[in-house]
C-alpha positions in Angstrom: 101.3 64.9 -67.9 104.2 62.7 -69.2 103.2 60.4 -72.4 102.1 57.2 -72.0 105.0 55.4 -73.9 106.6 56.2 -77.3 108.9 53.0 -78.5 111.9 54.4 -80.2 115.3 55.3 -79.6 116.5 58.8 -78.1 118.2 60.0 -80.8 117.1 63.5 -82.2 118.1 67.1 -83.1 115.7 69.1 -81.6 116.7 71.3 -79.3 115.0 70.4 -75.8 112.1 73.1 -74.7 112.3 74.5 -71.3 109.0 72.6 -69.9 111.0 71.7 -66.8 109.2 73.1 -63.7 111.9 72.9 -60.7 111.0 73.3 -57.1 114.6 73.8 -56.4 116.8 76.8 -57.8 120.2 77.0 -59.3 121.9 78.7 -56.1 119.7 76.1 -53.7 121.7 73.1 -55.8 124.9 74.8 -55.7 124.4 75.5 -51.7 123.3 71.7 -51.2 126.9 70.6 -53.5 129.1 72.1 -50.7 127.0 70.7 -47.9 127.0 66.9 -49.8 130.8 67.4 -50.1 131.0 67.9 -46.4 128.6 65.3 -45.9 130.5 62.8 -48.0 128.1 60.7 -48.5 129.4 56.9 -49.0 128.2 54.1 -51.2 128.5 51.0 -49.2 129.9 48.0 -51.5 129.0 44.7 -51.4 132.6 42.4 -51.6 133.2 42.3 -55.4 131.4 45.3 -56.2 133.1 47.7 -58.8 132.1 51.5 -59.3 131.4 51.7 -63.2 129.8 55.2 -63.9 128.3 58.1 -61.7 126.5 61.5 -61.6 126.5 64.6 -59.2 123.6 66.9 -58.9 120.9 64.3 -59.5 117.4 65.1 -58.6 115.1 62.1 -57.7 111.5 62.9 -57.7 109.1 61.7 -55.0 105.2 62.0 -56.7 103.0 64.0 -54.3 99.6 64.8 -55.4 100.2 66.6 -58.7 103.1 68.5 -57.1 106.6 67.1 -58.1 109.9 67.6 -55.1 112.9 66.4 -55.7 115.5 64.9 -53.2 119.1 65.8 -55.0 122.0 63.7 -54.8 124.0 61.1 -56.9 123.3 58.7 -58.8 125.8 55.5 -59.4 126.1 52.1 -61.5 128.1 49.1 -60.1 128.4 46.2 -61.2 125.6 44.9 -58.8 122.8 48.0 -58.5 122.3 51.4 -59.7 122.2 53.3 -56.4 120.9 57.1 -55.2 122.6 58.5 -52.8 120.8 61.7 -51.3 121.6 64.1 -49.1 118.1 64.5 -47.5 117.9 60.6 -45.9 116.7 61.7 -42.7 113.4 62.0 -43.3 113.0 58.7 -45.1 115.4 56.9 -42.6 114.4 55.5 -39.2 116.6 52.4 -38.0 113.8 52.2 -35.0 111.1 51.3 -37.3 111.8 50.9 -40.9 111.8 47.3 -42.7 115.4 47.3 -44.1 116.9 45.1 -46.1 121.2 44.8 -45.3 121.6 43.8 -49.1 119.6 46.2 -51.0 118.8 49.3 -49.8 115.4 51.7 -50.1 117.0 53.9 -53.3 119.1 50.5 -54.8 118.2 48.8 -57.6 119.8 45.4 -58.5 121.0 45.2 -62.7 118.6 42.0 -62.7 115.6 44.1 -61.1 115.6 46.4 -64.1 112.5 46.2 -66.3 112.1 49.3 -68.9 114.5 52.5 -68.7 112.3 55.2 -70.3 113.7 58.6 -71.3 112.1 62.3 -71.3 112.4 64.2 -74.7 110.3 67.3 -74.6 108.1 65.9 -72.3 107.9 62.2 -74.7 108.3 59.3 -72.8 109.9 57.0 -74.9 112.0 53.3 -74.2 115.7 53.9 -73.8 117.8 51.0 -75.7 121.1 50.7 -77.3 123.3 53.7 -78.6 121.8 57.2 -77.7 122.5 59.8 -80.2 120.9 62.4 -78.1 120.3 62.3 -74.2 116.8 62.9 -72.1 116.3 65.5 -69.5 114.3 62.9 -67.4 115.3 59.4 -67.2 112.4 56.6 -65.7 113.6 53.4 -64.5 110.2 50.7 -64.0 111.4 47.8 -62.0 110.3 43.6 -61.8 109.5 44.3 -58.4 106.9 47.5 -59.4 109.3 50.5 -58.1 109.3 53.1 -60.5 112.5 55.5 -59.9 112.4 58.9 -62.2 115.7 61.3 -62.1 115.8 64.7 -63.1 119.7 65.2 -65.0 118.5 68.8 -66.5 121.5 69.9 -63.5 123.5 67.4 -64.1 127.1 68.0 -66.3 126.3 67.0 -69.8 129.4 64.6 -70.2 128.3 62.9 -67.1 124.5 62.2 -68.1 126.1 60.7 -71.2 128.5 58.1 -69.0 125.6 57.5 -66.4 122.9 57.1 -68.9 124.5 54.7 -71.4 126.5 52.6 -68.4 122.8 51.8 -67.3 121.5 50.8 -70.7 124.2 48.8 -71.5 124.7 47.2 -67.8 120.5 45.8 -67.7 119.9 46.0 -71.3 122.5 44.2 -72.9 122.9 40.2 -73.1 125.3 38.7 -70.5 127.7 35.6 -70.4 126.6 33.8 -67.3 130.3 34.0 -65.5 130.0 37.5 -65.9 126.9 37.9 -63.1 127.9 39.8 -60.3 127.0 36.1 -58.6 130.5 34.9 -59.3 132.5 38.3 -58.2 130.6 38.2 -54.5 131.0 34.2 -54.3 134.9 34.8 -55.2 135.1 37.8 -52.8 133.6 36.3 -49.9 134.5 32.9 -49.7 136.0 33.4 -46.0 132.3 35.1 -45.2 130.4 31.9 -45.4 127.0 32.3 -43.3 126.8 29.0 -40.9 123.9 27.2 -41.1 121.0 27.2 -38.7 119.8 24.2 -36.9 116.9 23.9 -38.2 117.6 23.7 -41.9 115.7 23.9 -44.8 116.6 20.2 -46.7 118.1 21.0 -50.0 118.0 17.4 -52.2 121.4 17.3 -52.9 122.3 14.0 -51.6 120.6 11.0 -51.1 120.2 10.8 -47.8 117.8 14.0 -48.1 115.3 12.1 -50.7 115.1 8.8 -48.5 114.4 10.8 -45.6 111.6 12.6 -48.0 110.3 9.1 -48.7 110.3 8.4 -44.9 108.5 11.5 -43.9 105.8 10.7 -46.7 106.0 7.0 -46.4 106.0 6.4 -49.8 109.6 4.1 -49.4 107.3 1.2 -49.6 107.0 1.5 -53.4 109.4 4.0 -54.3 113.7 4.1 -54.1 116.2 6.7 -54.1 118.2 6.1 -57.1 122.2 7.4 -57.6 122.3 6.7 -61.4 123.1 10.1 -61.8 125.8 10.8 -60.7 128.2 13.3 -61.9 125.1 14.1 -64.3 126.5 11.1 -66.3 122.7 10.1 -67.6 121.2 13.3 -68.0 122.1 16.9 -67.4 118.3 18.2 -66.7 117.6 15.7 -63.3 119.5 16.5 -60.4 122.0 13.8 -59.3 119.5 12.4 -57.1 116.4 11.4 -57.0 113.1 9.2 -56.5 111.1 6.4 -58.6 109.2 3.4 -58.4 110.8 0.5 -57.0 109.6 -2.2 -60.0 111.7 0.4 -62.6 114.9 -0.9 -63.6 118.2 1.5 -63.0 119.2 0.9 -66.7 115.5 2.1 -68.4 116.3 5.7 -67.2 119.9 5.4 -69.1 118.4 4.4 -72.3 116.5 7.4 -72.6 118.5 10.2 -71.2 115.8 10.4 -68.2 113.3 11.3 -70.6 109.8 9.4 -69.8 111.2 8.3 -66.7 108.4 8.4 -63.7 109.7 10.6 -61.0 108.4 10.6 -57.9 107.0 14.1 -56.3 105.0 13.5 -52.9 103.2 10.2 -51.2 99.7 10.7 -49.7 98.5 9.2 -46.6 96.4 6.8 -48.4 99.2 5.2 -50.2 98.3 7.3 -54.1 101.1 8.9 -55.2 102.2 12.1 -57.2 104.8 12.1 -60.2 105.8 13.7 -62.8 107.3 13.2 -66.3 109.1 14.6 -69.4 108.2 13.9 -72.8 110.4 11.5 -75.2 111.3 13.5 -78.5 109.6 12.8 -81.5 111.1 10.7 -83.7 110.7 9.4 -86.8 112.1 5.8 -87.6 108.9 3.6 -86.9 111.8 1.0 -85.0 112.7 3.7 -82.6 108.8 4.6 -82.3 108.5 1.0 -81.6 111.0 1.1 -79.1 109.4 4.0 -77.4 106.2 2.6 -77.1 107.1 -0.8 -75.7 109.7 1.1 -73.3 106.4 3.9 -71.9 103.8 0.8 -71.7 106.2 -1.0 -69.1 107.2 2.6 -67.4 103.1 3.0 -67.1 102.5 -0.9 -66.2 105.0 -0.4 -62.8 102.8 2.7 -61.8 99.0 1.6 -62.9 98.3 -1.8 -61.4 94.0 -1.7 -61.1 92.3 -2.6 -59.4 94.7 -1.9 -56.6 96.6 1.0 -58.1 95.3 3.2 -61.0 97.2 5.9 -62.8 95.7 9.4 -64.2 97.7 11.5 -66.3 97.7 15.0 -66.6 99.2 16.5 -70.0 99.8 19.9 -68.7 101.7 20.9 -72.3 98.3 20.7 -73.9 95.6 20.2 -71.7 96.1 23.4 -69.4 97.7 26.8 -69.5 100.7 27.9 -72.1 103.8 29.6 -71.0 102.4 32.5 -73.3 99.2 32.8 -71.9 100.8 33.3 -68.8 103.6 35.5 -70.2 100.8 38.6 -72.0 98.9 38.2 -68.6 101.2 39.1 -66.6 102.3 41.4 -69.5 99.3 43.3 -69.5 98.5 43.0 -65.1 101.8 44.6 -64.1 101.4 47.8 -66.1 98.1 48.9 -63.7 101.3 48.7 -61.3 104.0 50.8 -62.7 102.8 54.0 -62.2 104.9 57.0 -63.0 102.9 59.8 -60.9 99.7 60.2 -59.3 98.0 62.2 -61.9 98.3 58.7 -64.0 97.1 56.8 -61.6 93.8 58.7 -61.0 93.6 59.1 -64.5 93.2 55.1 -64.7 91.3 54.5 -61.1 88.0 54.5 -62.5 88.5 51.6 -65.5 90.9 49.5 -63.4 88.6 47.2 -62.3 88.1 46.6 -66.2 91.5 46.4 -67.5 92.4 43.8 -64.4 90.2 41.9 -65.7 91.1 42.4 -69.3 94.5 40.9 -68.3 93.3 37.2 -67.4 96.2 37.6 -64.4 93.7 36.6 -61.6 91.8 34.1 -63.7 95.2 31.8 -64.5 95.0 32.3 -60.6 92.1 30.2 -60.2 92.9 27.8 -62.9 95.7 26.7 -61.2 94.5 26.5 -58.2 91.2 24.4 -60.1 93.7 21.9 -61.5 95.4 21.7 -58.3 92.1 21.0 -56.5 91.5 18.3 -59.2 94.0 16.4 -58.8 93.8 16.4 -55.0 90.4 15.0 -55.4 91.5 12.0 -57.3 94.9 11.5 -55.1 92.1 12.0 -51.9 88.9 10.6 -52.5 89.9 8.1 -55.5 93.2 6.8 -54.5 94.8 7.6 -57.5 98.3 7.9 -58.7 98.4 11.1 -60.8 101.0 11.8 -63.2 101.8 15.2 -64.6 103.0 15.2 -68.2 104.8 18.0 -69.6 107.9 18.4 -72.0 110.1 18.7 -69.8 108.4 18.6 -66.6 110.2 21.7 -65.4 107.3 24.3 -66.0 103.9 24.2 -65.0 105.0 20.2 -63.4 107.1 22.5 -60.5 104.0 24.7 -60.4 101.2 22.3 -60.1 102.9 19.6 -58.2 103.7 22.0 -55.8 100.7 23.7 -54.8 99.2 19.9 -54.6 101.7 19.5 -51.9 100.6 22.3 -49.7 97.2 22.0 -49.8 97.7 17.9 -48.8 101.0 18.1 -46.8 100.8 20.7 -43.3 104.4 20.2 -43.0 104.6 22.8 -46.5 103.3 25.1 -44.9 106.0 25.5 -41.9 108.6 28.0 -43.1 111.3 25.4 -43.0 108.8 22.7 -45.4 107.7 25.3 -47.4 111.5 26.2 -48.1 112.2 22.3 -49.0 109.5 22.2 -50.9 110.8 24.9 -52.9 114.1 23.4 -52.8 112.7 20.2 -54.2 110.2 20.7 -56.8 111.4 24.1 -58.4 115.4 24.2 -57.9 116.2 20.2 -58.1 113.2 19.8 -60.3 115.3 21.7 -62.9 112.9 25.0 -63.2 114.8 27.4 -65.3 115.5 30.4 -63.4 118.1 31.8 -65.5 115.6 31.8 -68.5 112.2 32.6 -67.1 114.2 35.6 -65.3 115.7 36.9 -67.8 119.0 37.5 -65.6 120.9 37.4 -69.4 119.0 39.4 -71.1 119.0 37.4 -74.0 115.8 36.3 -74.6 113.0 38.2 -74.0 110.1 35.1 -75.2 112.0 33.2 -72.6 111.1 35.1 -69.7 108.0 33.9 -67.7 107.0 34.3 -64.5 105.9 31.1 -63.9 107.5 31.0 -59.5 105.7 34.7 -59.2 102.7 32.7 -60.6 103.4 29.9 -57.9 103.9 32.6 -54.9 100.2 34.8 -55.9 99.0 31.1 -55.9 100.2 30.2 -52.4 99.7 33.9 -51.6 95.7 33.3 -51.7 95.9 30.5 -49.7 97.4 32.4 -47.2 94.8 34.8 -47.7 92.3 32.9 -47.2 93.6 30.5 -44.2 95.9 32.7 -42.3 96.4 30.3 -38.8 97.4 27.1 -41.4 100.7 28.6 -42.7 103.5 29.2 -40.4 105.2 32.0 -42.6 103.5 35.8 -43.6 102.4 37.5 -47.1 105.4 39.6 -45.9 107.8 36.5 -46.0 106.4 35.8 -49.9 107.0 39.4 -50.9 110.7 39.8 -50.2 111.0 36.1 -51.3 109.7 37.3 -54.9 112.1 40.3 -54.5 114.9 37.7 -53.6 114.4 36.4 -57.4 116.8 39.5 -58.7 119.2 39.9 -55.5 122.3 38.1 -57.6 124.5 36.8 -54.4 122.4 34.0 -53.9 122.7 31.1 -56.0 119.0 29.7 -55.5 117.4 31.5 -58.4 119.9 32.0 -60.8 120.7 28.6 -62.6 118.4 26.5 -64.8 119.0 23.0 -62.9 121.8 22.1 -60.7 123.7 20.4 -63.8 124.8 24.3 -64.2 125.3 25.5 -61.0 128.0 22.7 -60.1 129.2 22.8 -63.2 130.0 26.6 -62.5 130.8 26.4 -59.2 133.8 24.5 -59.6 132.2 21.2 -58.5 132.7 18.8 -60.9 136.2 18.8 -61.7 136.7 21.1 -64.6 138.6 23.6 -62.6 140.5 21.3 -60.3 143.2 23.8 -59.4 141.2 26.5 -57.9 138.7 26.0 -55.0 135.0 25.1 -55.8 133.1 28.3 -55.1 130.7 28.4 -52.1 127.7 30.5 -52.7 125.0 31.8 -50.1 120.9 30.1 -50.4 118.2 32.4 -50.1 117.0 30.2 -47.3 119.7 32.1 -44.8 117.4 35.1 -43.9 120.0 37.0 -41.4 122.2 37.8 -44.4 118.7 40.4 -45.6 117.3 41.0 -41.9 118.1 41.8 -38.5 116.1 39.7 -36.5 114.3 42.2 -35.2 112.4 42.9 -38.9 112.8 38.4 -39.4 109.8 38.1 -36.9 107.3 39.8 -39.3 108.6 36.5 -41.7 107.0 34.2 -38.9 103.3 34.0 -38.5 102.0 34.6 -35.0 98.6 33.1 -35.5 100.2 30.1 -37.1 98.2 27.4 -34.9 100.9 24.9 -33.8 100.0 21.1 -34.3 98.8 20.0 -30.8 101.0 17.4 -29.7 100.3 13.8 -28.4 101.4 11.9 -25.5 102.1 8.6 -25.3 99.4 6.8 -24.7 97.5 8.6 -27.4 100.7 8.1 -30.1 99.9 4.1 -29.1 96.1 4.2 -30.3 96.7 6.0 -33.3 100.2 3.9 -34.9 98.2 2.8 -37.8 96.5 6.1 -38.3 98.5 8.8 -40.8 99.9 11.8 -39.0 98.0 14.1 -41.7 93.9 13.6 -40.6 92.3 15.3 -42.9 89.1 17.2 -42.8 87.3 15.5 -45.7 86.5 11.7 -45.2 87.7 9.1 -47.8 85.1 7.9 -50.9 84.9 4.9 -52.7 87.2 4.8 -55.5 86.5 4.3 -58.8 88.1 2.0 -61.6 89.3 3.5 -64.3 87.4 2.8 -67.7 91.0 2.6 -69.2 93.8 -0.3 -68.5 96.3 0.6 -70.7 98.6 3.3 -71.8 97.9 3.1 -75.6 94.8 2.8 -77.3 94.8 0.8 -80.8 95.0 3.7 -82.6 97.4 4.4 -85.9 100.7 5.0 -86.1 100.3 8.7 -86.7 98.5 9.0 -83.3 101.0 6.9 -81.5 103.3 9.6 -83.4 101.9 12.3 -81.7 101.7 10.7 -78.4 105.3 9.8 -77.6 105.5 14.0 -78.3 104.2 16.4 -76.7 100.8 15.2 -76.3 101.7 11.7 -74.8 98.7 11.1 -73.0 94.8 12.0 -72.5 92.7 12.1 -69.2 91.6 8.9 -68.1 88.0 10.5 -66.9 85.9 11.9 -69.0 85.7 15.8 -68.6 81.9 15.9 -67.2 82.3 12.9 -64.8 86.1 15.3 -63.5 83.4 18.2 -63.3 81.4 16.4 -60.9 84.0 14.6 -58.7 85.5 17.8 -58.4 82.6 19.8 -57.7 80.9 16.9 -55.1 85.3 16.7 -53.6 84.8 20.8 -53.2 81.6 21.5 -51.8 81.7 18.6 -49.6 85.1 20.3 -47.9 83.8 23.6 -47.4 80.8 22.8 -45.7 82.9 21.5 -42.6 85.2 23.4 -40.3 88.4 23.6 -41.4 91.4 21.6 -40.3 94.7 23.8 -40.6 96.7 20.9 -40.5 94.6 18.8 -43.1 93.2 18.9 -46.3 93.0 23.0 -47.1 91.5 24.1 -50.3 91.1 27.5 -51.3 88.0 29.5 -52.4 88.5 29.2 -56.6 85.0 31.6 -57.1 85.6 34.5 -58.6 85.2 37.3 -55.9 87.9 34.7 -53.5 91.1 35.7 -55.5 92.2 38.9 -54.9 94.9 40.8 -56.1 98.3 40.5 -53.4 97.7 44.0 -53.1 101.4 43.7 -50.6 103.5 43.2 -53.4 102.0 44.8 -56.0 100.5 48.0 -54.6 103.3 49.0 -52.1 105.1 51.8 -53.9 102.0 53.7 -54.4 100.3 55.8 -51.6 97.4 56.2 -53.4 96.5 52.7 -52.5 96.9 52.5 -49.2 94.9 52.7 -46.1 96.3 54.5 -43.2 94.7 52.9 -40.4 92.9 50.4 -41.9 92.9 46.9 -43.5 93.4 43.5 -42.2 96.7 45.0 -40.5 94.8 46.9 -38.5 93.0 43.6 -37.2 96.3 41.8 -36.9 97.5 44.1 -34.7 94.3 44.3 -32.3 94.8 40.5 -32.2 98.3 40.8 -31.7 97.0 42.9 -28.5 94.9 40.1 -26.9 97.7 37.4 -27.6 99.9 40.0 -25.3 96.9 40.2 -22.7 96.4 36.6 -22.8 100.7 35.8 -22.3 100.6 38.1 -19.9 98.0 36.5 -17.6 99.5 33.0 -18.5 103.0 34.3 -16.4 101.1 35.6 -13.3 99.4 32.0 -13.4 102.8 29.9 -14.3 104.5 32.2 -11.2 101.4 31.5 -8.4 101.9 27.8 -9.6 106.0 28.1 -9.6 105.9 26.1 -12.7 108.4 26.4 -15.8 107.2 28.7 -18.3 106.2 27.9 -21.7 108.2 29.6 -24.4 105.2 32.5 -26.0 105.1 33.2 -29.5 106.9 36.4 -30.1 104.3 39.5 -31.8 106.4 41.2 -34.5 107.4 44.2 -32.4 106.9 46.6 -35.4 103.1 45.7 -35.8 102.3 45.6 -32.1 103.9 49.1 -31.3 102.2 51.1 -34.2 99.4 53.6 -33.7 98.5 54.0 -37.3 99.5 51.7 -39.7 99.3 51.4 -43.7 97.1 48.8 -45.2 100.5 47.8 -46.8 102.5 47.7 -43.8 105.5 46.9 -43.5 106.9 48.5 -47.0 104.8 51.6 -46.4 105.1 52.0 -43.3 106.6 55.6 -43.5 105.4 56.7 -46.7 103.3 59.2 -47.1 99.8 59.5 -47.7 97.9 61.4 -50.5 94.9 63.6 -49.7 93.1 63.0 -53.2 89.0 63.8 -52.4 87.5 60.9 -52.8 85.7 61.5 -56.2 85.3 59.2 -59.1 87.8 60.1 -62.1 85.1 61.6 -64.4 83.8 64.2 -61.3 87.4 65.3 -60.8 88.1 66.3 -64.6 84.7 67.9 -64.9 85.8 70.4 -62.0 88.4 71.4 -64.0 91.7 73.1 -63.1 91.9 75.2 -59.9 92.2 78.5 -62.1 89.0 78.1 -64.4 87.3 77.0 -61.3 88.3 80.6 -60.0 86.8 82.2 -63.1 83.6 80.5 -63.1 81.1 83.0 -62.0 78.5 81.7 -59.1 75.9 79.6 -60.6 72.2 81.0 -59.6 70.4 78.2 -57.9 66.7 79.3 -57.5 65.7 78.0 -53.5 61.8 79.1 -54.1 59.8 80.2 -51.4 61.6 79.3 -48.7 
């Protein structure tokens, strides 16, 4: 078996031993190089996309068992993905069933998707970076979606390995400038192949009229305004041009600090209690500017916190919660159990992976989140709170937090279309930066976070767990995540929208050439046919019923959002001011970082919370009310979709709640189907049916994992613990054993 992984370079002198075991010989590869030059197999390029380096006679290994086949073929770099292109696709390729991507085919990887490139050296793995002074025989490429790729260039012409192997490293190793993204070569390209948009449209808070329609929807416009002041980015580069906060708050306070400890409004609740969030003023130390400070945050905190009427909470999410490197070595350590190189190393780590997944903390920051998120719901809910979320710059775990608040209070975030403008709102106007925690640079490693995957396994258990309330799939969430390295969309590629116009051409820098249009990850068709689009859409989403008249009438003073839980007394807060007397040095260290403490004490939160929890899940559910999740330990699960689909060992053929899906799928046919012959006895107009994704309801035999394993294959491993299968031994000293004597007794 391959080692596990040696750090180091791949230099060396040694001469490489033959260990290589090929299933293909010499005169087979030579055969196969006049049939692919028949073939002429094509690499389809994206507008923009440059050729860089390539290799012939390539074998890529597909894991089987513990036997190793390879598909031979080419292998490229562009300037957009490293590609494969093989002359045995048939088998793999089925335009009838397979979920395709347009954009990124089954053997493409995107630069940006690269994680590790590993090399073989006499059967030593070790990590591939910089100047080579000796090639591998193998080279392993583990990618941020989980793919693992593994090439074989022991065929290959030696001069070519070296062009092939070093344009990689350099091309998804080395640090980039950000004009020098393949983002800006496909917006230049295809500026005349800009996708309309649909009807429907996912709102993307980048004019005004989009936040006062927000404050409509939410009715929170009877407290809060839609402010302009900045525009052109004139105040502060890190809030988008628009956006919302408190009425009382004077235009000119949020120019004297730069935005920073401004309120800014996030989401109103039925009841009136509003969300908000807000960045931390630097420290400084002149006590007149501290001064300043002070009195400018107690006025900011006086406009929001008016008891007994209207109380504030703050949540200091930059000390109080998680750290971006708690979440960083989780995730660290969870997505090795994931990238795994061949089978043999995968049942060689089946019978501790319970052990190590929990060694990794991934799942429990899962139900933390989803805890805090549950906490503050219960004081916006039963208290009638205004909460606001502190953080330095509110662009982290504020996004995070204050968005999963949102879906669990507001149905309309859990349509496709709300969900989208959620995402729109809190993560890309809300300044989350995507270029960092993504790495798509390369040029800081501590930077890179995955805070949005963290948000989408969060919303990913929700859906889990209430499958009718959301409108969209677990399928829609996994080629979302995978959207996060596809570089032709501009959503996830900038760290606030100060950058992206400022790069686009939009604010008058470049006023001779025309301001670059690039495409949203919101317009699906440009991924999928509509055919694979319907497994996006939920059909078991349960529609909200709507009223007539008459019943619209007796419920105008009611909120459009009844939620499941009744409304308890609220409590006054025990504090009615934003400072305490405390010294200077505290009042120091509270205009930092730590700028404010929790209003409740931690044991009365405990109970609220835990009275607010119970007291939901004992009555039925309301998909399109209040929805909490189950936070208990044995509730979150691992989104086995995502992270289990390139390995067949994990799947079950057959099996799984795809299997039920598609027996419900069945009735929902049944049921349509007896609906028509009823709508045509009464010759009445017939109701449009939600459409079954055609893929799930015409399958036989389906993967647990469906629809990315779909056609994979299946390994036929006996279902013995780890420790039983080494104790048999190899098949040959199994041959040699002699028969044990087993003495039966009288029989």
């Amino acid at each position: 078996m391959l080692g596990k992984g040696v750090v180091g370079g791949g230099g060396g002198t040694k001469a490489p031993k033959p260990s290589f075991v090929s299933y293909v010989r010499p005169e087979e590869i030579h055969t196969n190089e006049k049939e692919v030059t028949e073939k002429e197999v094509t690499l389809h390029l994206l507008p923009g996309e440059q050729l860089l380096c390539e290799a012939s006679t390539v074998l890529k290994y597909v894991q089987e068992d513990s036997c190793q086949h390879g598909v031979y073929g080419r292998l490229v770099c562009t300037d957009f993905k490293i590609a494969f292109l093989g002359d045995d696709e048939s088998a793999l390729d089925n335009d009838e069933t397979q979920f395709k991507n347009k954009v990124v085919g089954e053997n493409d990887i995107t630069l940006h998707c690269v994680d590790q490139i590993y090399g073989v050296f006499d059967e030593k793995k070790k990590t591939l970076f910089g100047q080579l002074k000796k090639y591998p025989e193998k080279l392993i490429i583990h990618c941020k979606d989980l793919r693992v790729f593994q090439f074989c260039l022991r065929y290959t012409k030696e001069e070519e390995v070296k062009r092939i192997v070093s344009g990689i490293i350099h091309h998804t190793q080395a640090p980039k400038l950000l004009k020098r993204l393949f983002l800006f070569s496909y917006a230049t390209a295809a500026q005349n192949n800009t996708v309309t948009e649909p009807k429907n449209h996912t709102i993307m808070f980048d004019t005004l009229k989009d936040w006062c329609w927000e404050l409509e929807r939410t009715k929170g416009n009877m407290k809060y305004k839609a402010v302009s002041v900045n525009e052109g980015y004139k105040v502060c580069e890190r809030l988008p041009a628009y956006f919302v906060v408190p009425t009382p708050l004077p235009e000119e306070n949020v120019q004297r600090f730069q935005g920073h400890g401004i309120p800014i409004w996030c989401w109103s609740c039925h009841n009136g209690s509003a969300l908000l969030k807000m960045s931390a003023l630097p420290k400084e130390q002149d006590d007149g500017i501290l001064q300043i400070q002070k009195s400018f945050l107690d006025g900011v905190y006086k406009t929001i916190h008016r008891p007994p009427y209207e109380i504030v909470k703050t949540e200091d999410l930059s000390s109080n919660f998680l750290s971006l490197q708690e979440i960083q070595t989780a995730y660290s350590k969870f997505k090795q159990l994931f990238l795994i190189d061949n089978s043999t190393e995968f049942w060689d780590t089946d019978i501790k992976w319970f052990s190590l997944l929990e060694s990794s903390s991934w799942l429990d920051i899962i139900r933390r989140c989803l805890k805090k998120a549950i906490e503050i719901t219960e004081c916006m809910e039963a208290q009638n709170m205004n909460v606001l979320l502190l953080e330095e710059n509110a662009s982290d775990l504020c996004c995070l937090i204050s968005s999963l608040v949102q879906l669990m209070m507001d149905p309309h975030c859990r349509t496709r279309i709300g969900f989208q403008s959620l995402i729109q709102k809190e993560w890309v106007m809300g300044g989350h930066c995507f270029l960092d925690r993504c790495n798509h640079l390369r040029q800081n490693d501590k930077e890179e976070v995955p805070v949005f995957l963290l948000f989408l396994d969060c919303v990913w258990q929700l859906v889990h767990q209430h499958p009718p309330a959301f409108e969209f799939t677990e399928t829609y969430l996994t080629v979302l995540s995978d959207s996060l390295y596809i570089p032709i969309f501009s959503t996830f590629f900038f760290n606030s929208p100060h950058q992206k116009d400022t790069n686009m051409g939009r604010e008058g820098q470049d006023t001779q050439s025309k301001p670059l249009n690039l495409l949203t990850v919101w317009d699906w068709s440009v991924q999928f046919e509509p055919k694979a689009q319907t497994l996006l859409k939920n059909p078991l989403y349960v529609e909200k019923p709507k009223l007539d008249k008459g019943q619209r009438k007796g419920m105008r003073f009611k909120h459009q959002r009844q939620l499941s839980l009744p409304l308890t007394q609220s409590k006054s807060s025990p504090k009615r001011g934003f400072f305490r007397e405390e010294t200077d040095h505290l009042i120091k260290n509270l205009l930092g970082k730590r700028i404010s403490k929790l209003i409740n004490s931690s044991d009365e939160l405990q109970d609220n919370f835990r009275e607010f929890y119970d007291s939901w899940h004992s009555k039925p559910t309301d998909y399109h009310g209040l929805l909490l999740p189950h936070i208990e330990g044995p509730e979150i699960k691992v989104w086995a979709q995502r992270y289990l689909r390139w390995i067949p060992e994990a799947q079950i053929l057959g099996g799984s709640r795809v299997a039920t899906m598609s027996k419900l799928l069945e009735m929902i046919e049944e049921v349509q189907s007896l609906q028509e012959k009823i709508d045509e006895r009464h010759h009445s107009q017939q109701a449009p049916q939600a459409e079954a994704p055609c893929l799930l309801r015409n399958s036989a035999r389906l993967s647990s994992l469906f629809p990315f394993a779909l056609l994979q294959r299946h390994s036929s491993k006996p279902v013995l613990p780890t420790s039983g299968w080494k104790a048999l031994g190899d098949e040959d000293d199994l041959a040699k054993r002699e028969d044990e004597f087993v003495d039966l007794g009288d029989v």
